[in-house]
BAKOLMAR-759524 format. One record per residue (C-alpha): residue number from 1; x negated, y, z. Coordinates in steps of 0.25 Angstrom, whole numbers. Layout:
BEGIN
nr | xx | yy | zz
NUM | X | Y | Z .
...
end
This chain:
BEGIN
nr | xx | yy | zz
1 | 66 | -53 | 48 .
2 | 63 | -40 | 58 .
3 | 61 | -49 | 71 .
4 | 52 | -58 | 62 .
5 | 44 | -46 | 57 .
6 | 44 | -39 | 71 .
7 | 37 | -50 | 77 .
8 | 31 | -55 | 63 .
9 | 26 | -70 | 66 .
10 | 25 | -79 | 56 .
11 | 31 | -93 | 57 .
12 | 17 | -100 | 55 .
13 | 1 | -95 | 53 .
14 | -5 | -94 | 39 .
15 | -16 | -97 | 32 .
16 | -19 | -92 | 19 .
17 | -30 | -99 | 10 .
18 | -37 | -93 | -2 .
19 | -44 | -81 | -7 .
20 | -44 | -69 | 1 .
21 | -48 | -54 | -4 .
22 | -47 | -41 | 5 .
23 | -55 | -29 | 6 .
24 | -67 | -32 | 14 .
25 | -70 | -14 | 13 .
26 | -68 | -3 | 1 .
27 | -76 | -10 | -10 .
28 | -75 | -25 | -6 .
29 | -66 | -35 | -8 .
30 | -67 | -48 | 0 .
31 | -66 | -62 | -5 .
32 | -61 | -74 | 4 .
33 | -62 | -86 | -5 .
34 | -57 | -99 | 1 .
35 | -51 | -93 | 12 .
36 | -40 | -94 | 24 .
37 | -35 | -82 | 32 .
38 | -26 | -87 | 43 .
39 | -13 | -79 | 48 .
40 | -6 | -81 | 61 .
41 | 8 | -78 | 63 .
42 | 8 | -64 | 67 .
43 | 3 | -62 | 51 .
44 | -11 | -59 | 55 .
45 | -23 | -65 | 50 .
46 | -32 | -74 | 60 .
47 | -42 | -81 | 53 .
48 | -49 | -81 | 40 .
49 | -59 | -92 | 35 .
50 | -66 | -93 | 23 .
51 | -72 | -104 | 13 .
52 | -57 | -110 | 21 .
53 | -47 | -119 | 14 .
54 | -34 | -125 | 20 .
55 | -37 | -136 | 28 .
56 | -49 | -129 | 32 .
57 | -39 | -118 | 39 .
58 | -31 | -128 | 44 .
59 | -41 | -136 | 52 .
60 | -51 | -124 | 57 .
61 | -42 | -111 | 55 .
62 | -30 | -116 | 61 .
63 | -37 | -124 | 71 .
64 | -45 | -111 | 75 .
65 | -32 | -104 | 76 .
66 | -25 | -114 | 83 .
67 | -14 | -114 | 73 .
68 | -7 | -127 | 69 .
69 | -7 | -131 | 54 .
70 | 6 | -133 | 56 .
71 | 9 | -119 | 60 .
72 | 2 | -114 | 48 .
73 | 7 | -109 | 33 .
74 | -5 | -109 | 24 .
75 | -4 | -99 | 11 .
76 | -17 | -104 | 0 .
77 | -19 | -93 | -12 .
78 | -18 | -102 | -27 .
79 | -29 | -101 | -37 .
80 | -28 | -85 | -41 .
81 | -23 | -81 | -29 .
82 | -28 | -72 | -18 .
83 | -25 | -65 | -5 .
84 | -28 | -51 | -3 .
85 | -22 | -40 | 7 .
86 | -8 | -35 | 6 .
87 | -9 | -21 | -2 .
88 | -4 | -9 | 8 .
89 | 2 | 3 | 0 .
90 | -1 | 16 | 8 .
91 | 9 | 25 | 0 .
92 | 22 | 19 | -5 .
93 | 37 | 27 | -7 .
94 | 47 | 16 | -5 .
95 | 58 | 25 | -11 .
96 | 52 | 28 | -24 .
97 | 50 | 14 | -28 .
98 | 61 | 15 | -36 .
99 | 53 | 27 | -44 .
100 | 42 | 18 | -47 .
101 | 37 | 22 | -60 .
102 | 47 | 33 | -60 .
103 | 38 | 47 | -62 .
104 | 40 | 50 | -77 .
105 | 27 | 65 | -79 .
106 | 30 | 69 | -65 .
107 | 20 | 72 | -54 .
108 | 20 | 71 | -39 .
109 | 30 | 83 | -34 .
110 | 41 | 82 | -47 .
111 | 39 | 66 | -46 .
112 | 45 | 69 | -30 .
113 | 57 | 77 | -35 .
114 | 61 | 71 | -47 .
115 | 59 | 55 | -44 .
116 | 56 | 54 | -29 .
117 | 65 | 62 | -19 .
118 | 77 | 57 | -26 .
119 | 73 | 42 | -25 .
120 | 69 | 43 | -12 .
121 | 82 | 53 | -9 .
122 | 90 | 44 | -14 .
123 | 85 | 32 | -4 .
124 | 94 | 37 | 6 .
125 | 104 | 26 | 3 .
126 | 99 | 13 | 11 .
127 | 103 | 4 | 0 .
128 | 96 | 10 | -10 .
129 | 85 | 12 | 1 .
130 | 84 | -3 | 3 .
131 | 85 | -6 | -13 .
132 | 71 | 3 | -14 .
133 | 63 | -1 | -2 .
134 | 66 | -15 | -4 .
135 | 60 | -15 | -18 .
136 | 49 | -7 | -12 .
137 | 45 | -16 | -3 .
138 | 46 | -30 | -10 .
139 | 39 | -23 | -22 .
140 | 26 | -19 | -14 .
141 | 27 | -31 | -7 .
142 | 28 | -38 | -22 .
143 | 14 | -30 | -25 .
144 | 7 | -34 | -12 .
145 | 10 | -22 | -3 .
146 | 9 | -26 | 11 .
147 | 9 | -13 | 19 .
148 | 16 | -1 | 13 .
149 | 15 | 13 | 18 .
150 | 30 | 17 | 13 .
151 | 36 | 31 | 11 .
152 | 50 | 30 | 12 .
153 | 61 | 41 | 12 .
154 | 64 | 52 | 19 .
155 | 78 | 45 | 25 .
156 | 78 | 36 | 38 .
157 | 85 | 24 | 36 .
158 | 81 | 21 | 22 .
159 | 66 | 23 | 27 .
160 | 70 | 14 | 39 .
161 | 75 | 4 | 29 .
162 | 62 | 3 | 21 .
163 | 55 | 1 | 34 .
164 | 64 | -13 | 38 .
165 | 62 | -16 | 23 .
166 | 47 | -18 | 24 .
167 | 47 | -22 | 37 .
168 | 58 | -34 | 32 .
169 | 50 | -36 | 20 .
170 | 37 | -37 | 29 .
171 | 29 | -27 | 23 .
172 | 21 | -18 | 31 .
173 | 25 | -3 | 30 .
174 | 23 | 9 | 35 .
175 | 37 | 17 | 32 .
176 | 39 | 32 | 32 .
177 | 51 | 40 | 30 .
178 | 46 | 54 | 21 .
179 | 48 | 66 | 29 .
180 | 51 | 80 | 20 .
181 | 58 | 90 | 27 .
182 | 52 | 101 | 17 .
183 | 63 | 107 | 11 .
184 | 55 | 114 | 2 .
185 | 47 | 102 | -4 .
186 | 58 | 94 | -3 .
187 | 71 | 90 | -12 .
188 | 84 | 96 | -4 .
189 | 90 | 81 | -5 .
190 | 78 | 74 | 1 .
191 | 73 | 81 | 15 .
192 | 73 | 80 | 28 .
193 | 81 | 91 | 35 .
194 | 71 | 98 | 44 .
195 | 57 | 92 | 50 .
196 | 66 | 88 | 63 .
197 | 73 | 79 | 53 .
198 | 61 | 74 | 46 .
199 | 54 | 70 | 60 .
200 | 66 | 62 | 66 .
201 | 70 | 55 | 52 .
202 | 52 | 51 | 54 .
203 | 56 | 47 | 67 .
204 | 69 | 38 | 65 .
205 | 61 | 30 | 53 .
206 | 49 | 28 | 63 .
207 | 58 | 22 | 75 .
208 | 66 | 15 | 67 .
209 | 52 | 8 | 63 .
210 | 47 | 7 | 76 .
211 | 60 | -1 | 80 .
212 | 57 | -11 | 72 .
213 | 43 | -13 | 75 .
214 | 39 | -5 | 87 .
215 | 24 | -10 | 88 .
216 | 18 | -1 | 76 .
217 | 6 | -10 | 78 .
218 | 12 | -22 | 74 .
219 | 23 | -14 | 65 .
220 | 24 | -18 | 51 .
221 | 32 | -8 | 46 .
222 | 30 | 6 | 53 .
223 | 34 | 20 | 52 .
224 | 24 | 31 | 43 .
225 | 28 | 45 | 47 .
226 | 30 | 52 | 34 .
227 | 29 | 66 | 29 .
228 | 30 | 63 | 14 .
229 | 21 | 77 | 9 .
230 | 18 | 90 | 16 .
231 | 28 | 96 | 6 .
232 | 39 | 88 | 11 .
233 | 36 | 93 | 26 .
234 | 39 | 104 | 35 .
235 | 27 | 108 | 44 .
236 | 33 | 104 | 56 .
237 | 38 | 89 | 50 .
238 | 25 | 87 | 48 .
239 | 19 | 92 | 62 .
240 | 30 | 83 | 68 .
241 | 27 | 70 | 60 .
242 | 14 | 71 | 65 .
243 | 18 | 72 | 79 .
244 | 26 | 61 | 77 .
245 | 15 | 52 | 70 .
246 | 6 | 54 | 81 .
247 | 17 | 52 | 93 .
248 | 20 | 40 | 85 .
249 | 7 | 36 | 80 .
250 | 13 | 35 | 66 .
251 | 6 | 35 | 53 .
252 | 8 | 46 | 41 .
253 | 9 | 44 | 27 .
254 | 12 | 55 | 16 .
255 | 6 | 61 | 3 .
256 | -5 | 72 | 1 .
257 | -13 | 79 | -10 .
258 | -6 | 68 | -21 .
259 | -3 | 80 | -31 .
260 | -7 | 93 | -37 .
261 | 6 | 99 | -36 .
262 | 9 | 93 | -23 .
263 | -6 | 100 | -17 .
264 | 1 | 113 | -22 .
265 | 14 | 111 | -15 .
266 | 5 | 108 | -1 .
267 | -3 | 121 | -3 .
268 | 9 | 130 | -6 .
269 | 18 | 125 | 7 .
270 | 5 | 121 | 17 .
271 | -6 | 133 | 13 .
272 | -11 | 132 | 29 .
273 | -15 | 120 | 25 .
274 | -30 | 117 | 20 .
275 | -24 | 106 | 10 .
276 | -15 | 96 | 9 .
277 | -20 | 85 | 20 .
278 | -23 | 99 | 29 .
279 | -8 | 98 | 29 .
280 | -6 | 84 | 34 .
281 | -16 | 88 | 44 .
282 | -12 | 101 | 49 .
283 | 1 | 95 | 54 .
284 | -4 | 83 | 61 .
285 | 0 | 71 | 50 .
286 | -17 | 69 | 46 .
287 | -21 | 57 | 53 .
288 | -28 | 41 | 54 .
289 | -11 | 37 | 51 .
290 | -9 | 47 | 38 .
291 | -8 | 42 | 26 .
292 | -10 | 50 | 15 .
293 | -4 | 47 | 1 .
294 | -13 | 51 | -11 .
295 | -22 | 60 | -6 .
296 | -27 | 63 | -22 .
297 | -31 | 79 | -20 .
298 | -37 | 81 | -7 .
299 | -49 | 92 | -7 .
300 | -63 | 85 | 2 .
301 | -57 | 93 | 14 .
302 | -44 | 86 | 13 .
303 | -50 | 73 | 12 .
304 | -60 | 75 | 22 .
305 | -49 | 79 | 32 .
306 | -38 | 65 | 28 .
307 | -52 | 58 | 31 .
308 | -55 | 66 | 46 .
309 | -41 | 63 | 49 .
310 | -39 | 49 | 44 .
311 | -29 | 48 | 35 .
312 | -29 | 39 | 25 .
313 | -25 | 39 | 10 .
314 | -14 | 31 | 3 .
315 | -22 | 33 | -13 .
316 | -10 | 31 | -23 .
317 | -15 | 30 | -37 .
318 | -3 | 25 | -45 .
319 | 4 | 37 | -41 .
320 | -7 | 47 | -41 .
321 | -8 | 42 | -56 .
322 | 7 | 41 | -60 .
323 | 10 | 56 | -53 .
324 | -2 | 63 | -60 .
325 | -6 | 68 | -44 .
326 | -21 | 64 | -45 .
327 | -31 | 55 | -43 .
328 | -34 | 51 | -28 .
329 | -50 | 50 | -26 .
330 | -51 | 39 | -17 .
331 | -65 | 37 | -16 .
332 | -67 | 52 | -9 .
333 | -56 | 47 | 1 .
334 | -64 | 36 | 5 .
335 | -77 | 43 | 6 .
336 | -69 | 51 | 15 .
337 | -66 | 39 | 22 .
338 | -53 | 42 | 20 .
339 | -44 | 30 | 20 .
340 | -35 | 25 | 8 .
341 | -28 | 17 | 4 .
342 | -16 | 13 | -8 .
343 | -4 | 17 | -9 .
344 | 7 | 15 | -22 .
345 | 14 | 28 | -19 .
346 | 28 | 22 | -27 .
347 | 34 | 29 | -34 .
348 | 23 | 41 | -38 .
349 | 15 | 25 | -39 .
350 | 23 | 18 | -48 .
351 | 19 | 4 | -43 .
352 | 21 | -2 | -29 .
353 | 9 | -10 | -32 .
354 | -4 | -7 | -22 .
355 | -12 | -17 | -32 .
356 | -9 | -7 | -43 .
357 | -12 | 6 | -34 .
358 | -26 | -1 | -32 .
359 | -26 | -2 | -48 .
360 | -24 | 12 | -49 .
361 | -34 | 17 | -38 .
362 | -44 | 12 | -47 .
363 | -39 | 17 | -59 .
364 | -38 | 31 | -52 .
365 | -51 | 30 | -45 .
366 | -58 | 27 | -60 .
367 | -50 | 40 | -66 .
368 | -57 | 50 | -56 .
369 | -69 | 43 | -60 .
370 | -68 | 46 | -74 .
371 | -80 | 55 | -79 .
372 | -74 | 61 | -91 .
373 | -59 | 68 | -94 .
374 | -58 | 72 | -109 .
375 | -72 | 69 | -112 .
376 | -77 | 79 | -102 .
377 | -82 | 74 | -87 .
378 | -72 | 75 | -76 .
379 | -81 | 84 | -63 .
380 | -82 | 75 | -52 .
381 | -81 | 61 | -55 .
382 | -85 | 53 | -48 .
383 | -86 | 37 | -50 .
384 | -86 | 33 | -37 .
385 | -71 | 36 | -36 .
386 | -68 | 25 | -44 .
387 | -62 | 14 | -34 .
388 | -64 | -1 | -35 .
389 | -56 | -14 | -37 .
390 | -59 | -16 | -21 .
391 | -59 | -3 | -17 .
392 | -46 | -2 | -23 .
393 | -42 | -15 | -16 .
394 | -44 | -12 | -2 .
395 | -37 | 2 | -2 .
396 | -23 | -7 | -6 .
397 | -26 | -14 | 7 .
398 | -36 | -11 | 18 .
399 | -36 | 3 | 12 .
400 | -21 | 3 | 13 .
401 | -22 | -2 | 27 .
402 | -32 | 9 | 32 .
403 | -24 | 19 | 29 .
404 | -9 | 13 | 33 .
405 | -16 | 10 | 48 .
406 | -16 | -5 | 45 .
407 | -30 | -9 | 43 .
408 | -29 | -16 | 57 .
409 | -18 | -25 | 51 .
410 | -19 | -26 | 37 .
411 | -27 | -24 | 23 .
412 | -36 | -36 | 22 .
413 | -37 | -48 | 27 .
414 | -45 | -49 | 41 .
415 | -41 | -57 | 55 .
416 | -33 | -48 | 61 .
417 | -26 | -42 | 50 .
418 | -11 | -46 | 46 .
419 | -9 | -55 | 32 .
420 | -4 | -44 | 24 .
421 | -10 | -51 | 12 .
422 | -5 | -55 | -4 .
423 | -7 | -67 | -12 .
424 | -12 | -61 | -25 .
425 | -13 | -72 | -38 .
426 | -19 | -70 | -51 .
427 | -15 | -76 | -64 .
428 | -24 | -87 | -68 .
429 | -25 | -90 | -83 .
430 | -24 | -105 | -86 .
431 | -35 | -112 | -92 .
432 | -49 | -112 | -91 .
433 | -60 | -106 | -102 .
434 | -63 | -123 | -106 .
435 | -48 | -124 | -109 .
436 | -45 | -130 | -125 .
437 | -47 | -118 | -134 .
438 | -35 | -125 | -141 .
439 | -25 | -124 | -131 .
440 | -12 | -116 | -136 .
441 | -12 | -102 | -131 .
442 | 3 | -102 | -130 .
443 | 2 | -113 | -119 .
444 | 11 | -111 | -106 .
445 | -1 | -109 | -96 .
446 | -5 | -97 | -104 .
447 | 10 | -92 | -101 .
448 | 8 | -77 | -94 .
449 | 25 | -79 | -92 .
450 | 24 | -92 | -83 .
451 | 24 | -85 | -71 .
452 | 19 | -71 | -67 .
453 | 10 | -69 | -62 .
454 | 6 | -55 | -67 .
455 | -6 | -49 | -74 .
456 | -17 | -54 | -68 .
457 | -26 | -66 | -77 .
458 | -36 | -74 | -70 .
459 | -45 | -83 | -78 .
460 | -54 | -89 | -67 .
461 | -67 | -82 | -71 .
462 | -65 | -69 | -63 .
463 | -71 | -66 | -51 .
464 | -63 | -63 | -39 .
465 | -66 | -50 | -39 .
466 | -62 | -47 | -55 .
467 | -49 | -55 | -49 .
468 | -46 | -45 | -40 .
469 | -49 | -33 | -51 .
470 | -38 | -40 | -60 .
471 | -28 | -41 | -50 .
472 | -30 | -26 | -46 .
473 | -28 | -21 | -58 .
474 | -19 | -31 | -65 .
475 | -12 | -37 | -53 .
476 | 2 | -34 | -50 .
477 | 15 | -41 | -41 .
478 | 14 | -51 | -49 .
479 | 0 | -56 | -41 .
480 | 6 | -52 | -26 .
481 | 10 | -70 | -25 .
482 | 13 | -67 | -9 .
483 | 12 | -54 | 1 .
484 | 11 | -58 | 15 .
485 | 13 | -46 | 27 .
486 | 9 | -49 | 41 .
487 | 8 | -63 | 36 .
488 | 23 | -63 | 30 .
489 | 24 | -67 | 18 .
490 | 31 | -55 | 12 .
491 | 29 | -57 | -3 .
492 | 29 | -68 | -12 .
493 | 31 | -69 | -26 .
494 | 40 | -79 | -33 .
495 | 34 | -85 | -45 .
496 | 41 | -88 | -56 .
end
């Protein structure tokens, strides 16, 4: 499996037949009905022809391609069915998956002592590490997730071991091991022993991953450097992770401005600092390759300074809800022309599904749009925060792109661009509106328990586009039919 992935051909090309929908920009879905999308053995899409059917794309595509129908494996979407891009998850903590759901009244820095640092602590041991990850990864890949930015643990060789994972299970990754080597901040059973400690465990994670794919261009699963919050970091770990990142040309993920108490904690051990992303800033890790988790309380300065430096945004909903931290204002980020995209954040998120962080960025957007609060009117609402079915839609995949550095490789579905794609299906409800009034209700083919295929009814009459609202915000695994990465079929659910 690792020298099929290193040079990751495919046995034949593809085709894939059907209805197509990506995000064409911020508000806009696109429709491709009656359409084929060529893919070539190295995963990456060649050719897309519309008003196409099969034999169609076998006598001009593959002629034009020069590809011999023999040499071709055809994929066509059924009636209810779609393709639309892989989901990438821009903020996810392998090692809390087990927590999921787990937060009882807590909030963000009690929730870290009393459920978290003893998971993750306890993820030292490699089995229990595989057992986790391994879940982890076939469950976002269940849910669609093609790319996952992944924060691991602070211990090598289990971080090492989710990176193989995901790169055995074909998913695209980034992987960081979390660097905290504040003692202060920090439980006395999970922390790294000095900044020198921090910065060579950073560094054993990040070669072990360029060994197995030396060409970060072509890479598939590559290292994140990783200071999991200011609190967690000494001055000088930080100053040297940002050396590193720019000799290494590495991307940086942690978390800022998620929490009240959190803001508090910053201000009391960084008061040189003019705010939290000042912080990030003043020692060297504000750049085009951050991402930033949450971003939920930054002052206009803050923003405007995320935005200068062109760091992106990894806007966790779920979580912000379930932890009481805060409602993310995603519109001003965007005026900002700062980039964002979704991320689950499990376990603070209590579902690994990026279709169900999408949900609950609209849901989130519509609360800070609410004019009244115990009948009196909430100062500064403002209607235009409220987010959209497609706006909502693109951040889970070319917004999630954007800001993980892969917008040149994958999100939507373009030539050039990798199949990182899903086979979404919807329900359709047998019958038609002329059927016999008399027919007994009880008969088979009105049986929701014949096979599961979740929540989502579709009677015929809807357009495409109240489909695609259905599926959003009723839609679950249960809908993901097949996941492809790269053009490898990483996912498929087994019907029963």
């Amino acid at each position: 499996m690792e020298s099929a992935h290193r040079h990751h051909h495919h046995k034949k090309h593809q085709i894939f037949l059907g209805t197509f929908i990506h995000s064409a920009k911020l508000d806009a879905l696109q429709y491709m009905h009656d359409t084929a999308i060529c893919v070539d053995k190295a995963g990456k899409i060649v050719a897309i022809e519309q008003q196409c059917d099969l034999e169609s794309a076998k006598e001009t595509l593959c002629q034009k391609l020069a590809w011999s129908v023999h040499d071709v494996a055809v994929t066509a979407a059924k009636e209810g069915q779609f393709f639309f891009p892989g989901f990438i998850d821009t903020h996810i903590h392998a090692p809390q998956y087990p927590n999921a759901g787990i937060f009882g009244k807590s909030t963000l820095l009690d929730w870290l002592n009393r459920y978290t640092f003893p998971m993750e602590a306890s993820l030292a041991s490699l089995p229990r590490a595989r057992r986790v990850y391994g879940a982890c990864v076939r469950r976002t890949l269940a849910c669609g997730t093609t790319a996952a930015a992944y924060y691991a643990t602070l211990h090598v060789a289990p971080t090492n071991l989710l990176a193989d994972l995901c790169r055995a299970a074909g998913q695209r990754a980034l992987v960081g091991r979390v660097c905290m080597d504040n003692r202060d901040a920090s439980p006395a059973y999970y922390v790294d022993g000095s900044a020198d400690e921090s910065l060579a465990r950073a560094r054993a994670c990040v070669d072990h991953a360029r060994r197995a794919e030396p060409d970060p261009a072509t890479a598939l699963v590559a290292p994140v450097l990783t200071p999991r919050f200011a609190p967690s970091c000494s001055r000088d770990a930080m100053t040297r992770l940002a050396a590193l990142a720019r000799a290494e040309r590495l991307p940086v993920q942690t978390h800022v401005a998620e929490n009240a108490a959190e803001l508090a904690l910053v201000r009391e051990l960084f008061p040189e600092c003019d705010g939290y992303a000042d912080v990030y800033d003043r020692h060297g890790l504000l750049g085009p390759r951050t991402v930033l988790g949450h971003a939920v309380h930054l002052s206009d300065a803050e923003v405007a300074l995320v935005a200068a430096r062109g760091a992106g945004v990894a806007h966790c909903p779920c979580s912000n809800e379930a932890l009481t931290s805060g409602e993310c204002p995603v519109r001003r980020l965007l005026a900002a022309g700062v980039r964002v995209g979704l991320g689950t954040d499990v376990s603070g998120g209590y579902s690994a599904s990026v279709l169900a962080a999408a949900r609950h960025a609209v849901l989130v957007s519509n609360h800070r749009a609410m004019p009244l609060r115990d009948g009196k009117p909430v100062p500064g609402v403002d209607d235009r925060d409220r987010l959209s079915v497609d706006e909502v839609l693109h951040l889970a995949t070319r917004g999630g792109a954007a800001v993980l550095g892969l917008a040149e490789r994958a999100g939507a579905f373009e030539v050039g661009l990798e199949w990182d794609a899903q086979l979404v299906g919807l329900r359709l409800v047998p019958g038609g509106d002329d059927d016999d009034d008399d027919k007994d209700l009880c008969d088979s083919q009105y049986d929701y328990d014949d096979v599961d295929d979740g929540n989502v009814d579709i009677f015929g009459w809807e357009s495409w586009e109240d489909r695609v609202a259905k599926w959003l915000y009723t839609g679950d695994d249960r809908n993901v039919k097949k996941v492809w990465v790269r053009g490898r079929l990483v996912h498929e659910r087994k019907s029963r």
